[in-house]
C-alpha positions, 0 to 999 in steps of 0.5 A: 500500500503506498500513501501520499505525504503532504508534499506529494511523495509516495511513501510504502507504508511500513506495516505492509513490510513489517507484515511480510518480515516481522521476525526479520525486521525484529532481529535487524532492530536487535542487532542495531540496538545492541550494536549502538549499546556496545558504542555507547560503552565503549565510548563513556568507558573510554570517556571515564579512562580520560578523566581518570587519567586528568584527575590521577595528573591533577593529583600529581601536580598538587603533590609536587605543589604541596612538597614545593610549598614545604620546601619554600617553608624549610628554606624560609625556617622559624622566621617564616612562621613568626612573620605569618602570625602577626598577619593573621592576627591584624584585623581585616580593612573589611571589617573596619 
């Protein structure tokens, strides 16, 4: 059975295929289903390696900032810490 869109195109109604071949069709949509599925897993499994490896490089990086930070605080020794705590104890100009 053929029907006429809007337009004026001839479409085949797709009941009358489906009719003739609904195991067929069925299998051909498991098969795309499942194929488009595993994509999709390969793609977020991918996606999620990414981030792993982003956050494992973040993670680096601030350990090597956290050991260079206390190794400015060695060099600096005792004086460092008494020249901070008069800065914390100074009132803030927001407060004023």
């Amino acid at each position: 059975m053929a029907a006429t869109n809007p337009g004026g195109v001839k479409l085949i109604l797709q009941a009358d295929q489906d009719s003739e071949y609904p195991a067929q069709s069925t299998a051909d949509m498991t098969v795309f289903v499942q194929n488009l599925l595993v994509q999709m897993q390969n793609r977020f499994q991918a996606m999620s390696d990414s981030i792993l490896s982003k956050i494992d490089d973040m993670g680096s990086k601030i350990d090597e900032l956290e050991q260079s930070i206390n190794d400015l605080k060695a060099e600096m020794g005792v004086e460092g810490v008494a020249n901070s705590k008069p800065e914390e104890d100074e009132p803030s100009e927001d407060a004023a």
